[in-house]
C-alpha positions in Angstrom: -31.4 -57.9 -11.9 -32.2 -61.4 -10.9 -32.0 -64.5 -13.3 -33.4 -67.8 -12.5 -34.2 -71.1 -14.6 -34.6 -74.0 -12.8 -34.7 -77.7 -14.5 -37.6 -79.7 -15.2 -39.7 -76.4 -14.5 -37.6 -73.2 -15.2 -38.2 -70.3 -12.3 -37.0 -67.0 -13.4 -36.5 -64.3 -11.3 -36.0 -60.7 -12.0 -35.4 -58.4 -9.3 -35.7 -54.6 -9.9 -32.7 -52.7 -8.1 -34.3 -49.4 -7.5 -31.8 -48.6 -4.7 -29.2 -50.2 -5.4 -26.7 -47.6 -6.3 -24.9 -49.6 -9.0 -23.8 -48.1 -12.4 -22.7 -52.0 -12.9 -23.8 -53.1 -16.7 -25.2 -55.7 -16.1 -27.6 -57.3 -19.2 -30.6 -59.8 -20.0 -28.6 -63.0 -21.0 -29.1 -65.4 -23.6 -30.3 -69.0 -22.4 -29.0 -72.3 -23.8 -30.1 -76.1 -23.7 -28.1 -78.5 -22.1 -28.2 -81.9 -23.7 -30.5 -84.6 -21.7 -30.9 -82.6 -18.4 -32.6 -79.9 -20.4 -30.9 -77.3 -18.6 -32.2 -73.6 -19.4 -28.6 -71.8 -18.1 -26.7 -68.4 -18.1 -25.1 -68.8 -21.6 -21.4 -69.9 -20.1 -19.5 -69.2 -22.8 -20.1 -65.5 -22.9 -20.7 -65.1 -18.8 -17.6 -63.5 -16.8 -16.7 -65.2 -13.5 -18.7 -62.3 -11.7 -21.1 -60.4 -14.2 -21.5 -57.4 -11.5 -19.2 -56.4 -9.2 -21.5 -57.1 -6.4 -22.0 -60.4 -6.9 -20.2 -62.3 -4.1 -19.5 -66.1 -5.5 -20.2 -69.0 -3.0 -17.6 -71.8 -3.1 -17.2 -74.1 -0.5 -16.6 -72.6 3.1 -18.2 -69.3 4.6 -20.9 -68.4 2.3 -20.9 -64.6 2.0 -24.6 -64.5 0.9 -24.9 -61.7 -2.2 -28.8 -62.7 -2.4 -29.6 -60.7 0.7 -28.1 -58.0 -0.4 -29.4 -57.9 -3.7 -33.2 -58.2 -3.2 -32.8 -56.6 0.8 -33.9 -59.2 3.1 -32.1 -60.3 6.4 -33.6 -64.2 5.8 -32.7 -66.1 2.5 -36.0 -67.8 2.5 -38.7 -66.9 -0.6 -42.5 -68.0 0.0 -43.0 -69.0 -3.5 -45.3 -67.4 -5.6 -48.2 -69.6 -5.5 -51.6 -68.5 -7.7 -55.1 -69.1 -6.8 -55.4 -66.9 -3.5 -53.2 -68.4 -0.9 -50.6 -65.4 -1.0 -52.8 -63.3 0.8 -52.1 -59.9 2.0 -51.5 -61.5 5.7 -48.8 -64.0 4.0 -46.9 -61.8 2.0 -46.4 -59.3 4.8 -45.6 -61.4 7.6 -43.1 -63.3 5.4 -41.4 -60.0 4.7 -41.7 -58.6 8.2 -40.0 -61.6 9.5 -37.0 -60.8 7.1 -37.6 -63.3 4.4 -38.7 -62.6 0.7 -42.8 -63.2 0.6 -44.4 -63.5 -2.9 -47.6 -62.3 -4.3 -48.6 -65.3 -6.7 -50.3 -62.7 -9.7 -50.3 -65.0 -12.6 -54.4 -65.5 -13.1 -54.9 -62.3 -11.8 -56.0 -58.9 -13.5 -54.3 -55.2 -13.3 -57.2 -54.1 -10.5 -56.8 -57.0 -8.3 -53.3 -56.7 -8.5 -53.1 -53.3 -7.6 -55.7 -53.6 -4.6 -53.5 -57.2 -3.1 -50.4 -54.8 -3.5 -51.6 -51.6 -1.4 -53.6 -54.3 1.3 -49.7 -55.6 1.2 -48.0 -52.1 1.3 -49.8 -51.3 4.9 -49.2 -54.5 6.4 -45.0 -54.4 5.9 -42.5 -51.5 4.7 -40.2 -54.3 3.8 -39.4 -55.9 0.2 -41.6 -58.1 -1.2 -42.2 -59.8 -5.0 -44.4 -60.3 -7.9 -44.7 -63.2 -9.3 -46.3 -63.4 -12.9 -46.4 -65.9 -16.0 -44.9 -65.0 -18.8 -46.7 -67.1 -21.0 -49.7 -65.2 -22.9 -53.0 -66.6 -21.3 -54.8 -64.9 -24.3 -56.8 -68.4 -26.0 -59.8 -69.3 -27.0 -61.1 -72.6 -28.2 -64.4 -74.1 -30.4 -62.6 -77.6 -29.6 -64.2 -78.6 -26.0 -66.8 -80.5 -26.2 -65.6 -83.8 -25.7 -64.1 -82.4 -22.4 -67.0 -80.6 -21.4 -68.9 -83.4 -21.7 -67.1 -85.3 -19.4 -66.8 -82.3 -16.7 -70.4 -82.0 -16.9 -70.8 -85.3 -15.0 -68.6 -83.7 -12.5 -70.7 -80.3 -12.5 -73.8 -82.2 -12.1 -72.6 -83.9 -8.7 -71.8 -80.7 -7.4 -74.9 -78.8 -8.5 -73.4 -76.3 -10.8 -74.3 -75.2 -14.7 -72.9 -77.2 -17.6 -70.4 -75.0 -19.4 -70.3 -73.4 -23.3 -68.5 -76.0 -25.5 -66.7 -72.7 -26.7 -64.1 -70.6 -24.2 -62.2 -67.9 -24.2 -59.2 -66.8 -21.7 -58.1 -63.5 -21.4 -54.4 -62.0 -20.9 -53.4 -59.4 -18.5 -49.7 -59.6 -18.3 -49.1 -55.6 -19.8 -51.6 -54.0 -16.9 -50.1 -56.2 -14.5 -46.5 -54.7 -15.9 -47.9 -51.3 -15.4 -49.1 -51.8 -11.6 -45.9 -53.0 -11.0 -44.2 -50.1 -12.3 -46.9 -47.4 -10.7 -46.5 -49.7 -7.2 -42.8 -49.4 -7.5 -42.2 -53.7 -6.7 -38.8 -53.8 -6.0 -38.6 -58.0 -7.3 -40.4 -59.8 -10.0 -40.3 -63.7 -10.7 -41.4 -65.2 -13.8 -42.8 -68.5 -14.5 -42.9 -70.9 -17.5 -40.5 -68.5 -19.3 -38.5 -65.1 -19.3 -40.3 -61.6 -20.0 -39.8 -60.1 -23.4 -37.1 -58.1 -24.2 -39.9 -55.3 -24.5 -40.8 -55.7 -21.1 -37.5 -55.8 -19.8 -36.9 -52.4 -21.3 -40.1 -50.9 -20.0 -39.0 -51.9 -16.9 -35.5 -50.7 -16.8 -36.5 -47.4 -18.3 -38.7 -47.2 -15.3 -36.9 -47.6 -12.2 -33.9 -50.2 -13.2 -30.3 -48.9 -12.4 -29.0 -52.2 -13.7 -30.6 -54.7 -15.3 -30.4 -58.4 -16.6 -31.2 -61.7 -14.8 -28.9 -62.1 -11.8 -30.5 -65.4 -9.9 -31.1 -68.7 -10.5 -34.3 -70.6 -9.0 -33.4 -74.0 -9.7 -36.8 -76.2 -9.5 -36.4 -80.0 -8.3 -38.8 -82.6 -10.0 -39.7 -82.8 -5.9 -41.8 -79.6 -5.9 -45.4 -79.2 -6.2 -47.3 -77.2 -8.5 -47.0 -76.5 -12.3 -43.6 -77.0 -13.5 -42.2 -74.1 -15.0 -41.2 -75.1 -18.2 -40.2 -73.0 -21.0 -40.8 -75.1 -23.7 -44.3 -77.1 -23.8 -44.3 -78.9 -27.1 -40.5 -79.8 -26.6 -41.0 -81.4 -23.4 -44.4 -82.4 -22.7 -44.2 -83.6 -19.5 -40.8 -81.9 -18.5 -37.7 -83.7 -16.8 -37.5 -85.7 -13.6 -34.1 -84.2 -12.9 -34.0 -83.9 -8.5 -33.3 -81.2 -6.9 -29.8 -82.5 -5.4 -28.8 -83.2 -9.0 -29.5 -79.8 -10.7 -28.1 -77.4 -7.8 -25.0 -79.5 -8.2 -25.3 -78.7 -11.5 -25.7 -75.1 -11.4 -23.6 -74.3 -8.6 -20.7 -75.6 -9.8 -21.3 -74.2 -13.8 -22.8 -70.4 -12.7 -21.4 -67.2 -11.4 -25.2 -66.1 -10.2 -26.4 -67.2 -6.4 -28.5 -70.0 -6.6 -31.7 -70.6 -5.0 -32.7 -74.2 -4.6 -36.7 -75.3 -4.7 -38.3 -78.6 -4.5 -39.7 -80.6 -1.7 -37.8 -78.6 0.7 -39.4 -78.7 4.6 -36.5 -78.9 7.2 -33.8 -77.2 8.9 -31.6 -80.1 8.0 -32.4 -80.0 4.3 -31.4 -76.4 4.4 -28.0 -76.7 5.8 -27.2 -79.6 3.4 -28.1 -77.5 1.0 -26.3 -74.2 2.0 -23.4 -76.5 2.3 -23.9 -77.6 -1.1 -23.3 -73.7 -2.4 -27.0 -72.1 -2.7 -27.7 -68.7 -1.8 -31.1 -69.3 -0.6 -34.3 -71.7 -0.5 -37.8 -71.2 -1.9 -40.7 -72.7 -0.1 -43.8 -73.4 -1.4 -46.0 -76.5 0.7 -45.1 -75.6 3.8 -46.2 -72.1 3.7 -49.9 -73.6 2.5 -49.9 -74.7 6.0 -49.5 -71.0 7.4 -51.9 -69.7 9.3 -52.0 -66.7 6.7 -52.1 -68.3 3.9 -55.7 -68.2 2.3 -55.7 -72.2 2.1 -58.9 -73.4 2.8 -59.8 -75.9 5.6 -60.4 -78.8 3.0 -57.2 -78.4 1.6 -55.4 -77.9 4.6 -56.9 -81.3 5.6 -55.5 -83.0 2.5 -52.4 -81.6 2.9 -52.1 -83.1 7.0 -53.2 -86.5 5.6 -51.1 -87.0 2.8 -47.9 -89.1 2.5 -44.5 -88.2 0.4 -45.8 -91.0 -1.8 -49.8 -89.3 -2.4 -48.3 -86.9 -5.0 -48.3 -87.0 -8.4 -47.7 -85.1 -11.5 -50.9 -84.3 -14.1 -52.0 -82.4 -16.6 -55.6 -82.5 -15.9 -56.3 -79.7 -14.0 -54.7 -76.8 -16.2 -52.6 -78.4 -19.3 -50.0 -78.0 -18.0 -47.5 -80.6 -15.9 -48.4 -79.9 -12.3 -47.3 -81.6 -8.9 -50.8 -82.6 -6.6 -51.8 -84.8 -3.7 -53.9 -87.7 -5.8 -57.9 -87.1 -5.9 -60.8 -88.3 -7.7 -60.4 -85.8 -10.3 -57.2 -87.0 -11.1 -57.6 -90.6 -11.3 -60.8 -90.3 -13.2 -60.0 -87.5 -15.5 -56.4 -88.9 -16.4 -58.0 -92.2 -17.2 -60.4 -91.4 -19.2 -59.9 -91.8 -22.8 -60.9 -87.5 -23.4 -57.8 -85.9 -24.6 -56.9 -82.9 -22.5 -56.9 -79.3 -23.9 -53.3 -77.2 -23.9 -53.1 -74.5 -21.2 -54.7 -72.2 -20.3 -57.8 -73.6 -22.1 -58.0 -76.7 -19.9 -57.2 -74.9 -17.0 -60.7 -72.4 -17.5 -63.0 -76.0 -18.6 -61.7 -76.9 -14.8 -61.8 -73.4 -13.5 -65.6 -73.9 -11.9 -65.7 -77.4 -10.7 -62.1 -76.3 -8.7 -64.1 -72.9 -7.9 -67.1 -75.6 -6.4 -65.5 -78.1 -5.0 -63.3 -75.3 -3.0 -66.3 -73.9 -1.6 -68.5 -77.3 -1.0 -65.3 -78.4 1.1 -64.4 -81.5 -1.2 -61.1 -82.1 -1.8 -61.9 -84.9 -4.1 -62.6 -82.1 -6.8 -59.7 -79.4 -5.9 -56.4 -78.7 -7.7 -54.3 -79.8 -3.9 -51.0 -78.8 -5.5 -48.3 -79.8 -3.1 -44.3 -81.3 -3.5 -43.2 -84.5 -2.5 -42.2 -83.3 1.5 -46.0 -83.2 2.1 -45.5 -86.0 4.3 -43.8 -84.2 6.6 -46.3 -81.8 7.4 -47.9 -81.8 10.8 -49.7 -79.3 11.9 -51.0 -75.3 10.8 -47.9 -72.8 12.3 -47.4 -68.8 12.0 -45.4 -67.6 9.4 -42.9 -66.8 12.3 -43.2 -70.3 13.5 -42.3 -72.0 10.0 -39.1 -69.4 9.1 -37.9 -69.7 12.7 -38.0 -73.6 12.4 -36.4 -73.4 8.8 -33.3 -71.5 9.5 -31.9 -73.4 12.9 -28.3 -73.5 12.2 -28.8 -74.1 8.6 -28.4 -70.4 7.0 -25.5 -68.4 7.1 -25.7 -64.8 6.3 
């Protein structure tokens, strides 16, 4: 199975080995803090050198890549898992027919529209491809919102739409989504702002798991864009700014596990100095919003090709939680204002229609434009084919 955590916004990933052919014992580990660099890793005291016999150990010299083996891809490239609609069926499957690892990003969705993006998915590729879900319960409700809805009304007014209930209420759907993935037969799941439940883990293993436990390591750079995914909310509030160079350093030289390095990542050359440095793979995120099949729309996509490296920043004020996004209006205004924000996932719902709006009006000024630092280095809209093609250059070894 795969493991991940990633600093300053843990990643897990858990692969399902279906086909593997593996009687290896391989179990759900125990995570520990490290000091200042709040480090969510392997517990090393207690981790063999190699926890499965399969796992091939990168250290220095020719990397003989275990990741490509264990989840089945030819590339070691993941499209990261990003929410909201831009994994569409077309993304996914052309990220997987092209080798790599594509992601459906399932964390706001429901069982059904899981189940349908799944099966569009299934006939557009026979190759691998991933789930990626929160394992955070987005179960909430809230009497508390009136101050902020007051102050998103303004917003709702400009762009025509209702004012909202000062009360909400946010629904979970994490066990159906566990069931599609079992009935669908998804060979790899990731996990963000946590780890699944012991209970899940067993559900999932009685399933279809010949081996099970967390055998990869996403490490997340303060560089990428999006929500972090960190564990612990009230602990770290806004997370650590630990880079990306800095914590795959880390982990490569204190795991046994591949490592898969995310965070601002955009270039061939950043993927050899990384494969250099020991990781078993790269996770993309930006860049692929810039695919011609992703479901970006065209005022996003616009933001994205004016932006600098220096136009990001992370905020709270879209969903709660610490996310990385090009600057807007929203932003400014919302973080300056003296309204306290509401925890996720409540604040993220209060925002949910004025993003919903301002998406479909075409203003940017009013969208969550998540994006990593490497934004500036984005040019133009490519295929799928175009981007991986480009990424690899001499920079992957396999």
């Amino acid at each position: 199975m795969l493991a991940g955590e990633g600093q300053y916004g843990a990643l897990c990933v858990f692969g399902i080995h279906a086909n593997s052919g593996t009687n290896s014992a391989c179990h759900h580990p125990n995570f520990v803090e490290l000091g200042y660099s709040w480090l969510l890793l392997l517990n090393l005291h207690d981790m063999p050198h190699k926890l499965c016999d399969n796992y091939d150990i990168y250290r220095g010299g020719l990397l003989v890549n275990s990741f490509l083996r264990m989840v089945n891809v030819e590339v070691p490239i993941i499209q990261a898992g990003m929410a909201g609609g831009i994994t569409t069926p077309e993304l996914v499957a052309a990220v997987a027919n092209k080798g790599a690892l594509g992601t459906i990003g399932a964390g706001y969705m429901n069982g059904t529209a899981l189940k349908t993006l799944v099966q569009q998915v299934k006939q557009l590729t026979n190759k691998p491809f991933s789930v990626n879900l929160f394992t955070v319960s987005l179960e909430a409700s809230s009497t508390n919102a009136q101050d902020m809805q007051e102050l998103l009304d303004n917003y709702r007014g400009e762009l025509g739409i209702e004012n909202s209930s000062r009360a909400v209420k946010v629904y979970d759907y994490l066990q159906e989504k566990i069931d599609i993935i079992i009935e669908e037969k998804i060979p790899i799941v990731s996990t963000a702002f946590g780890v699944l439940s012991s209970v899940l883990v067993e559900r999932l293993k009685s399933k279809q798991l010949e081996q099970a436990g967390y055998d990869i390591v996403v490490a997340q750079g303060y560089e990428a864009g999006g929500h972090r995914g960190t564990f612990d909310m009230l602990e770290y509030p806004d997370g650590y700014d630990i880079g990306l160079i800095v914590l795959v350093q880390s982990l490569v030289e204190n795991l046994s596990v591949p490592v898969i390095a995310a965070g601002g990542i955009h270039t061939s050359n950043q993927t050899a100095a990384l494969f250099k440095m020991g990781v078993s793979g790269v996770q993309l995120g930006t860049r692929f919003l810039m695919a011609k099949e992703a479901g970006t729309n065209k005022s996003y996509r616009r933001a994205l090709l004016q932006a600098n490296m220096e136009d990001t920043v992370v905020t709270k004020v879209f969903s709660g939680r610490p996310a990385r996004a090009i600057t807007n209006r929203f932003v400014r205004e919302v973080g300056a204002s003296n309204v306290d924000l509401l925890p996720f996932p409540i604040q993220n719902e209060l925002t949910k229609d004025i993003r919903a709006a301002g998406k479909e009006l075409g203003v940017a000024g009013f969208q969550s434009l998540w994006a990593g630092q490497g934004v500036g280095a984005i040019k133009k809209e490519e295929t799928v084919e175009e981007i991986i093609d480009d990424l690899v250059g001499e920079g992957i070894a396999d």
